[in-house]
C-alpha positions in Angstrom: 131.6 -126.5 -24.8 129.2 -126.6 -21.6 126.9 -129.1 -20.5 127.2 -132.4 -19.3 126.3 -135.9 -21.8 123.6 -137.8 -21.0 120.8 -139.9 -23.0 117.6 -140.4 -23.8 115.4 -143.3 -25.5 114.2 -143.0 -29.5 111.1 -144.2 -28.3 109.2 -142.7 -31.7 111.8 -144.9 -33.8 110.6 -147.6 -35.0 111.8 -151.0 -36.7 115.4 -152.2 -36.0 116.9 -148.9 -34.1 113.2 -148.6 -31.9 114.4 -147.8 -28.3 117.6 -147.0 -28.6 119.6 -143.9 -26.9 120.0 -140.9 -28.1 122.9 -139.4 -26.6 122.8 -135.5 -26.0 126.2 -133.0 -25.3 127.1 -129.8 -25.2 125.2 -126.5 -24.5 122.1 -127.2 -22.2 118.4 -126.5 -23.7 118.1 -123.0 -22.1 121.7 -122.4 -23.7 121.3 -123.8 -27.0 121.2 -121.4 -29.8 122.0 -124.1 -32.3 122.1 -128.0 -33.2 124.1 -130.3 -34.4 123.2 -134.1 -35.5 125.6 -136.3 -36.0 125.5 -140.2 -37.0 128.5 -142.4 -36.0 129.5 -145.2 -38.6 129.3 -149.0 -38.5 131.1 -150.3 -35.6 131.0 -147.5 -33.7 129.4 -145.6 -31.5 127.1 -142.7 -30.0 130.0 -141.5 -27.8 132.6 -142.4 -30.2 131.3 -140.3 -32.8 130.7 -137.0 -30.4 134.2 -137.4 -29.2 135.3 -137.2 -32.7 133.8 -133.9 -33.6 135.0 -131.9 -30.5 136.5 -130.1 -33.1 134.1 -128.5 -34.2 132.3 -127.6 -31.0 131.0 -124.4 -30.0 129.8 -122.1 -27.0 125.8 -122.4 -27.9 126.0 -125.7 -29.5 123.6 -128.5 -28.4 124.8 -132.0 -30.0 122.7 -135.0 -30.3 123.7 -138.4 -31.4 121.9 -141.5 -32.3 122.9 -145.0 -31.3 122.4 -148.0 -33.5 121.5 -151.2 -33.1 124.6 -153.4 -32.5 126.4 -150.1 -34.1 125.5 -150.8 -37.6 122.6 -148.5 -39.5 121.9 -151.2 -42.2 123.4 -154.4 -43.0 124.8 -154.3 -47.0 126.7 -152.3 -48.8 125.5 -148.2 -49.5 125.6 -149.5 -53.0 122.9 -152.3 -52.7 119.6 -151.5 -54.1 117.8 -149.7 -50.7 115.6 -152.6 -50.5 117.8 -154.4 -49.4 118.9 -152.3 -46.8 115.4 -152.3 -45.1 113.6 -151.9 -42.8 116.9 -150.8 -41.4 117.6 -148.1 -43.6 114.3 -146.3 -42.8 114.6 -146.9 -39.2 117.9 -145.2 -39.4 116.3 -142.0 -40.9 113.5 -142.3 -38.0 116.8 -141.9 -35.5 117.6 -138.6 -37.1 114.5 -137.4 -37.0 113.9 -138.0 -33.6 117.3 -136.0 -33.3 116.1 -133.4 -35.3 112.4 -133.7 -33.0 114.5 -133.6 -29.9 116.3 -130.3 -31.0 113.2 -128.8 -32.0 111.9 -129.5 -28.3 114.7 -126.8 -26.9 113.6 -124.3 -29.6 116.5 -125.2 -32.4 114.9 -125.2 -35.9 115.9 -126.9 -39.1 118.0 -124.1 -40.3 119.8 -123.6 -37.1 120.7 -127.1 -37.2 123.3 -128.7 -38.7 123.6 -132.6 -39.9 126.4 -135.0 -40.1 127.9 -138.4 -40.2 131.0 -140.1 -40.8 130.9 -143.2 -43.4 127.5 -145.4 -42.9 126.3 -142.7 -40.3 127.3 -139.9 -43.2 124.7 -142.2 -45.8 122.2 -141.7 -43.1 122.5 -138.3 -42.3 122.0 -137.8 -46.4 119.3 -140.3 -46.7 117.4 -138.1 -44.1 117.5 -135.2 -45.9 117.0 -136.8 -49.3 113.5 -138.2 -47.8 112.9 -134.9 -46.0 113.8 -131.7 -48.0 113.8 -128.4 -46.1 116.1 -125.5 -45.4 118.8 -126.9 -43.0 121.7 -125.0 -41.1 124.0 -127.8 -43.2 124.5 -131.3 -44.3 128.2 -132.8 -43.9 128.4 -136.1 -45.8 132.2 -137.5 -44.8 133.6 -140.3 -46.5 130.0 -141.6 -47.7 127.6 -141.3 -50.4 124.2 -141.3 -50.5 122.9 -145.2 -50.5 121.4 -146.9 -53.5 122.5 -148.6 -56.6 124.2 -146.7 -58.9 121.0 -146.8 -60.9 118.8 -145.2 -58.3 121.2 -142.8 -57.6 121.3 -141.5 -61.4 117.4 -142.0 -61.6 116.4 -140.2 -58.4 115.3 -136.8 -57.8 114.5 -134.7 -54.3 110.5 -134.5 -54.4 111.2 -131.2 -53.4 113.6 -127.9 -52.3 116.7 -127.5 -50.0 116.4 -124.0 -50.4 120.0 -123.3 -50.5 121.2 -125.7 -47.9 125.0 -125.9 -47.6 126.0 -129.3 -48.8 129.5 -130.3 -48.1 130.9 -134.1 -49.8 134.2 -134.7 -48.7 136.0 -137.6 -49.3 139.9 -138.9 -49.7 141.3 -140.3 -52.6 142.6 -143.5 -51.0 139.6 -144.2 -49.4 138.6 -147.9 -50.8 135.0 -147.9 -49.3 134.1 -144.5 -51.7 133.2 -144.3 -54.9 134.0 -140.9 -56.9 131.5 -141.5 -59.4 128.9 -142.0 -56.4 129.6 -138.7 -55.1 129.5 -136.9 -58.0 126.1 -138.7 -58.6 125.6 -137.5 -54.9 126.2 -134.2 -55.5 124.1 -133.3 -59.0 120.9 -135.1 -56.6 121.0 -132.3 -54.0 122.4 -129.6 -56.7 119.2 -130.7 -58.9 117.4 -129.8 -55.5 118.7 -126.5 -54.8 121.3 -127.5 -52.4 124.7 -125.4 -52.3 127.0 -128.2 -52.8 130.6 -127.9 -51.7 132.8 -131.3 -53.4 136.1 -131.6 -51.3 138.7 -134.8 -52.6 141.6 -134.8 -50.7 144.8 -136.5 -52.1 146.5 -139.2 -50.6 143.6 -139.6 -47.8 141.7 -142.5 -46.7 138.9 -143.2 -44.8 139.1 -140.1 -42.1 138.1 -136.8 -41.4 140.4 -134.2 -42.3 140.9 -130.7 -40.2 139.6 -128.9 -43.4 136.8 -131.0 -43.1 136.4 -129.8 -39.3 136.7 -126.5 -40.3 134.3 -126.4 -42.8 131.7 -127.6 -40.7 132.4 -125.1 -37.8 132.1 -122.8 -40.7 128.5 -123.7 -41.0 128.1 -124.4 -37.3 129.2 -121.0 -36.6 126.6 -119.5 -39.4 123.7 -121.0 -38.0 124.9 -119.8 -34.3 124.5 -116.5 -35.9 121.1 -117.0 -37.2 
């Protein structure tokens, strides 16, 4: 991994998250050949959040990663109707797009770059791309679902394609804060949208990444390097 982290301001976020850092890593903009987004989860932070995926890191790889306000994306649970989760839940999707706007800036398209979150920041991460289908290089949803009731979750549909986006769910079987039901809810959503969806339970897990998870998303990482 080259490059040096540093930060910029959101400044076309707005509500709740408007003005906060973006914090950038990795391969420098004439360097970058792909992205990757990533969303840290309540209580923690930009930095936390990019020292946890070293893992997956790459020569090439730009990473950017959004702060939230006092560390949380929303305030209730990623069950709660999404009303009641805003105007914090949309500002949160405004932070990944300004990610996304600030990869673009270096030359990095959607399907070079890859997004992904751990718990809230994975709920995010989906939200975004459930509001804003396209082809992406990947979506990594870890330990999360996508937020909404149970009832908006089985009654809502993509208003449009993910072309064949790489989709991975991954979650442990210990983990008290996730739903199975959820995720497989989760899962038929982007299916129904064209998503290539990739369900990963892990026994006798909690609420953590797993290496396999790592490796899966160098997997992609690496694929949209290659592009």
């Amino acid at each position: 991994m080259t490059g040096r982290d540093s930060s910029r301001t959101m400044d076309s976020v707005s509500g709740p998250h408007a003005g906060q850092p973006l914090l950038t890593a990795g391969a420098p903009a004439l360097a970058a050949e792909a992205a990757l987004v990533v969303c840290h989860g309540r209580g923690a932070t930009a930095q936390g959040v990019v020292n946890l995926f070293e893992p997956v890191y790459r020569h090439g790889l730009a990473v950017l990663a959004p702060q939230a306000e006092r560390s949380r994306w929303y305030p209730r649970s990623a069950a709660a109707p999404r009303t009641e989760n805003e105007p914090w839940l949309s500002s949160s999707v405004d932070c990944v797009a300004a990610a996304l706007g600030a990869a673009a800036e270096i030359g990095i398209p959607p399907e070079q770059t890859v997004l992904a979150g751990f718990s809230q920041g994975a709920c995010v991460a989906a939200e975004y791309v459930r509001r804003n289908p396209n082809r992406y290089g990947g979506l990594a949803v870890l330990s999360a679902t996508l937020p909404g009731s149970d009832a908006e979750l089985e009654a809502t549909d993509i208003d449009g394609s993910l072309a064949g986006t790489p989709v991975l769910l991954g979650y442990g079987t210990e983990d008290p804060h996730v739903d199975p039901s959820r995720v497989a809810a989760t899962a038929q959503l982007f299916e129904r949208a064209d998503a290539a969806v990739d369900e990963r339970r892990y026994p006798e897990t909690g609420h953590e990444v797993t290496n396999d998870e790592f490796a899966a998303i160098g997997e992609l990482l690496e694929t949209a390097l290659e592009a």
